[in-house]
N, C-alpha and C positions, 0 to 999 in steps of 0.2 A: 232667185239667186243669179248673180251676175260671175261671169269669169274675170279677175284682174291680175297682171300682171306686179309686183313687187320691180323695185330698182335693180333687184339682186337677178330678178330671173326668175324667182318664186314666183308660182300661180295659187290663188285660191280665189272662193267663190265668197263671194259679200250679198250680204242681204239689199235690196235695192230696196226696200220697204222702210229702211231705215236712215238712207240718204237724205242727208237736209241740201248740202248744197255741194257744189261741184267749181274747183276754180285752175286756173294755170298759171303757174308762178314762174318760170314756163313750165317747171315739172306738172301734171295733174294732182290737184289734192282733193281727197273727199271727204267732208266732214259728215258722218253720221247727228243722229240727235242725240246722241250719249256724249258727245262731246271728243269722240275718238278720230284722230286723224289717219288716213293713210296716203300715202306717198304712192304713186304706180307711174307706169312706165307706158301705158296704154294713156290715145290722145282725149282728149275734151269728148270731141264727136262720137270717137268710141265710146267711151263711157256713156253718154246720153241716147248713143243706137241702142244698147244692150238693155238701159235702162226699158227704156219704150218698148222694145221687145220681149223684157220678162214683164211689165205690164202688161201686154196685151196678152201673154199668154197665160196670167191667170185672168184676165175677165177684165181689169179695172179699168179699163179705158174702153167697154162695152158698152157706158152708158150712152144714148147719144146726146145727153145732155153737156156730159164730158166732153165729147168732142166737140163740142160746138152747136150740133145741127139741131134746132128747136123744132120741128115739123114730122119729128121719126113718130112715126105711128105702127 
């Protein structure tokens, strides 16, 4: 789960699992795969820091295939 920001001031936490895409109109919007929009008040960058960091902390970007490096042994 990610922390975001609402336009209002509202905080809640979003499933980053569920993030299909990420864009700035300039506002940030993020479309889940459900088809749900939200609107926040936190930048691009933010959202994509947070995103990476609640991946890495449950594991999904452990693999090192994921990352790139074909040689992990």
């Amino acid at each position: 789960m990610i922390l975001v920001t609402r336009l209002n001031g509202a905080t809640f936490h979003l499933n980053a699992l569920y993030i299909e895409k990420i864009e700035s109109f300039p506002d940030t919007t993020i479309t889940l795969t459900t088809g749900t929009k939200y609107v926040v008040l936190d930048s691009l960058d933010a959202v994509n820091e947070r995103i990476t960091r609640f991946y890495q902390s449950v594991q999904l970007l452990s693999n090192p295939h994921l990352r790139g490096e074909e040689d992990e042994e």
